[in-house]
N, C-alpha and C positions, 0 to 999 in steps of 0.2 A: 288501601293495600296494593293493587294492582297499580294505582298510578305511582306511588311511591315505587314498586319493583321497576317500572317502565323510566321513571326517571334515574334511578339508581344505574339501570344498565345502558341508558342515555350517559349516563357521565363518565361510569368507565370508558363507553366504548368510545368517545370524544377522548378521553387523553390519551388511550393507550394507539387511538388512530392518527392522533397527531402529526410526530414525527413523518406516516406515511405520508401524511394529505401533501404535507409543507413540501417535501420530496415529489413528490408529483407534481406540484406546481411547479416548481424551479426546472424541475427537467421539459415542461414544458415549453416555460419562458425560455430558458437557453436553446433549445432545438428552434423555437422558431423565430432566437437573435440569429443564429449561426444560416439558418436557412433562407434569409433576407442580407447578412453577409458575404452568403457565396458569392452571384457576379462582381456583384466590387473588389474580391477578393482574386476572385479570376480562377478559384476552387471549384470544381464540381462537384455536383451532389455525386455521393456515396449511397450505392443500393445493396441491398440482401442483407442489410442487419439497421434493427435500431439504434445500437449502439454506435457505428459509426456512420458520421453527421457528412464530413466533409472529403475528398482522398482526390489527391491533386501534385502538383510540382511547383515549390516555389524558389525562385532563384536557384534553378536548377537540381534541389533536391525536391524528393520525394515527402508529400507531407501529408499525415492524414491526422482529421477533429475529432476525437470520439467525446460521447455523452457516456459520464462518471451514473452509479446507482445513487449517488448523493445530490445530481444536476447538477454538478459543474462540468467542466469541459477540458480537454485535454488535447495539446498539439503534439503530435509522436512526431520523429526525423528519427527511418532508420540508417545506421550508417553501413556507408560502405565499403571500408576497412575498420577489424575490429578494434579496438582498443585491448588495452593491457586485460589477461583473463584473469576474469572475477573479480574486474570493476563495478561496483557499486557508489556513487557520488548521490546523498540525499542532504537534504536541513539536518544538521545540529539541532537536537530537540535540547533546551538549557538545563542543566541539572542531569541530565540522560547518564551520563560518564561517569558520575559519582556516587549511581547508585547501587549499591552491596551486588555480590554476584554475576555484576553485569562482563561476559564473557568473548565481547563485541571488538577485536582490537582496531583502532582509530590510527591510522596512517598520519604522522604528523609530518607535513609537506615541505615547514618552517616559513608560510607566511602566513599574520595570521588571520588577516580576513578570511583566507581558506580552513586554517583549521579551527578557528570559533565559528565558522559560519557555514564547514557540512562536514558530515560524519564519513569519512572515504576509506574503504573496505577493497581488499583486491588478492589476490597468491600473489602478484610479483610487486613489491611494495616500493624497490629499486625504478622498476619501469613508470609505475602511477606516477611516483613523488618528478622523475624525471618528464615525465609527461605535464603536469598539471604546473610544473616550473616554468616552463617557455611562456613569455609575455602575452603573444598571441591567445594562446588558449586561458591565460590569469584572466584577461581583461573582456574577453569574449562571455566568460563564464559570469563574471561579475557584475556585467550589462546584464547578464539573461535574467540573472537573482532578483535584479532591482524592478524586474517586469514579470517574473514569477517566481517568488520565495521558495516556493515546494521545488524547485526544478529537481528531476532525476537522472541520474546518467547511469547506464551499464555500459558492458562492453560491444554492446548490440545496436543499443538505442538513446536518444533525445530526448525526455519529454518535460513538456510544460506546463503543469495544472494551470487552470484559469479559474477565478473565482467566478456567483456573480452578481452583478448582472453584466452581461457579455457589450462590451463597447467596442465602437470600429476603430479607434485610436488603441485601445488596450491589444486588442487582437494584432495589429499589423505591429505594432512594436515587438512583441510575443514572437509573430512569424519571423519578423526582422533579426533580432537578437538569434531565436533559435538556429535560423540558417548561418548566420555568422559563427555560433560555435561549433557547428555540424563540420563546415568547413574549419575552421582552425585546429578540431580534431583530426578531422581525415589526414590533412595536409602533414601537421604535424609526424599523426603515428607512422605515415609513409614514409615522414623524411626518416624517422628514427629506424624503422625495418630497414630502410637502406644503406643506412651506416651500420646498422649490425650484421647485415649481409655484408658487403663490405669487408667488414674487421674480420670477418669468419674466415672469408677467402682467403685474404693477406696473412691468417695464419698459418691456413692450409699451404699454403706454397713456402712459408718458412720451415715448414716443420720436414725433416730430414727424411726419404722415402726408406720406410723400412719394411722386411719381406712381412708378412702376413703370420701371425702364428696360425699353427694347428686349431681352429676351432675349439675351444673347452666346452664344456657340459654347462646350457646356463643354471642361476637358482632358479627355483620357484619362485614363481610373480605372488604377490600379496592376495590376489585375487583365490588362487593354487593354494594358499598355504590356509586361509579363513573358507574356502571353497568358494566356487562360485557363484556371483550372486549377494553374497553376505554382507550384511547392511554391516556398515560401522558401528561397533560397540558406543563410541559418544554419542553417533545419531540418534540411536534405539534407546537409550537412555535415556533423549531429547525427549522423543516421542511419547515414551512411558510414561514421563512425569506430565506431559502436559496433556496426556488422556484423562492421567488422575484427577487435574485442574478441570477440566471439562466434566469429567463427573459432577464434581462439587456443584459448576454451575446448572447443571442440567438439573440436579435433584433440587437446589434453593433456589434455582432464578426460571429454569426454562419449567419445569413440571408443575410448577405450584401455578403460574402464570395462567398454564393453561386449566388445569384441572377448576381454577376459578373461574373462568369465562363457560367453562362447558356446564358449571354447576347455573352461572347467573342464565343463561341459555335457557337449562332446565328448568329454573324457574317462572320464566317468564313465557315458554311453553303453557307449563302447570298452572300457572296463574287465571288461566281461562275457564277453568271446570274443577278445582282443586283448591283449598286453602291452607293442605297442609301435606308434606311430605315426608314420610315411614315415620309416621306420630308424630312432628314439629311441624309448629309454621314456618308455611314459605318465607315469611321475613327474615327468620333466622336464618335462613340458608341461603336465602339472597344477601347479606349480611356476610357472609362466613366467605360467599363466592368472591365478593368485593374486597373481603380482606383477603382473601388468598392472589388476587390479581394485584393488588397495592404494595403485597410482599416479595409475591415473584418480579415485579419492576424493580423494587427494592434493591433485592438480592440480585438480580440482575447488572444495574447498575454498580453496588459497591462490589461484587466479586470479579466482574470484569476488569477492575483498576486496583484491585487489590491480591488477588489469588490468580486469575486467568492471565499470568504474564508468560511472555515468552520464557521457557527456560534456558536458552543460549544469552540472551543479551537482556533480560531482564525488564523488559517494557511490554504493555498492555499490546494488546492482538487487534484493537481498535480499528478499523480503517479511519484514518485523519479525513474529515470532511470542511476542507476551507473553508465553506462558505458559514459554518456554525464553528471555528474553532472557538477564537476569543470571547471570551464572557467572564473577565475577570480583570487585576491590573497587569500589565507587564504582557508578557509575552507567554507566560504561564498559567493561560485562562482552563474553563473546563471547558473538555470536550466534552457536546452531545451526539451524539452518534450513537446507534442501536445495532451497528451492522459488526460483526466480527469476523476476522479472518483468520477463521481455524485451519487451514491447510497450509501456508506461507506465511510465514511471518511478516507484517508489512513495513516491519523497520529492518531488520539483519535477512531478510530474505532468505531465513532457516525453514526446509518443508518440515511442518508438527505433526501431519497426519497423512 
């Protein structure tokens, strides 16, 4: 009885620790690839956080490694003119676009490596499309793809997921590429501010001096009229529904999970002086706690790809973990990943909560 309880809670707690161990090993391994790449690299070490590995200057920008919760690794360049606001450049997830409800609009550029090959998001869709057209920045960007698929761009930031296992040939291409498009950004958006500075002036001086009216009364700002403060009615809408999603998971994936390990716990506590708990045996209830811990993975698993979808753009809240995506044909393998991102959404960068 007792050795059956002991291995029973032996094997839950081997699969459902799994996922962590694997994770902790990898972040390992990569922390101390990246920490035996620094001199070569000519990167200092990075202090005051575990997260970030490396924080340094490469070809004149600013570039810091951080370590992912999944152990891969991550090259940031921030930039230093911003790009068009509420740029978002990520991978094209295949299939993503065609799925019902999906409320996400995709800027189509008109070339199409770029638009079969990332989903680009942005307010000024004139500025991005004119942006991401100039040679320089097409072929800068498409070097970096081929050395980091995931690559993300905002209108802040560079970065470059890394799988792994971390190689010194992988890396310097990665740093390589990514400074090359840092720069074809900058240069770029500067030359374009300047011409539209420029155009603004030369209009200003065509346009005919005339006196000044009398000041009128303005409207009410949007802010004045919803009061202020007042979250957007689509946001809070956003949010509503994907709290109700979150329920669902919490009552069949996250509650049951636990209330089964705290029951297998109990039992094997009890198992030392006890053979039966409020009239049953402990077997049945170590039994009952094992199935309740097999159901909440269950539900776990199928409600987060099934129910726990973004409700702007209609994809799973998953954070993508490179180094486990593929496990399937194609490019549309299953992702394993246990980690979710209920507060931002990690594909439309909508906050849920």
């Amino acid at each position: 009885m007792n050795a059956l309880l002991l291995a029973g809670l032996v094997a839950v707690g081997a699969v459902t620790s799994l996922p962590w161990a694997l994770r902790w090993v990898r972040r390992r391994r990569t922390k101390s690839a990246w920490l035996e790449l620094s001199p070569k690299l000519e990167l200092p070490l990075a202090g005051g956080s575990n997260e970030r590995l490396l924080s340094g200057r490469y070809r004149g920008h600013p570039v810091e490694v951080r370590l992912t919760p999944h152990g891969t690794s991550q090259v940031r360049v921030p930039l230093k003119t911003p790009l068009p606001a509420g740029l978002h450049l990520s991978r094209q997830v295949p299939g993503a676009m065609r799925r019902p409800g999906r409320a996400v609009r995709d800027i189509q550029v008109g070339d199409p490596a770029l638009d079969e090959g990332f989903l680009i998001q942005g307010k000024n869709p004139a500025a991005v499309i004119r942006l991401l057209r100039e040679p320089g920045v097409r072929e800068a960007l498409l070097a970096l793809q081929a050395d980091s698929p995931w690559v993300l761009i905002t209108e802040n930031e560079v970065m470059a997921p890394l799988a792994s296992p971390v190689r010194e040939e992988t890396c310097r291409r990665a740093l390589r590429s990514t400074a090359l498009l840092t720069s074809a950004l900058e240069e770029t958006t500067a030359r374009h501010q300047l011409l539209a500075a420029t155009a603004r002036d030369q209009a200003r001086r065509e346009l005919p001096a005339v006196p000044s009216p009398r000041p009128a009364e303005t409207a009410p700002s949007r802010d004045e009229v919803l009061g202020q403060g007042s979250e957007d009615p689509a946001l809070a809408l956003i949010r509503d529904e994907f709290a109700r999603r979150m329920r669902i998971h919490n009552w069949f994936g996250t509650y049951p999970t636990v209330a089964g390990f705290v029951l297998l716990c109990l039992c094997a506590v009890m198992s030392t002086g006890s053979e039966t708990l409020l009239g049953q045996p402990l077997l049945y209830w170590a039994l009952a706690g094992g199935g309740l811990v097999v159901a909440g993975l269950l539900g776990h698993h199928v409600i987060s790809r099934k129910i726990l979808l973004c409700p702007a753009c209609g994809l799973d809240v998953i954070e993508p973990d490179p180094e486990l995506q593929q496990f399937g044909k194609g490019e549309e393998g299953i992702t394993i990943s246990l980690t979710l991102s209920t507060d931002i959404c990690p594909n439309c960068r909508t906050v849920l909560s």
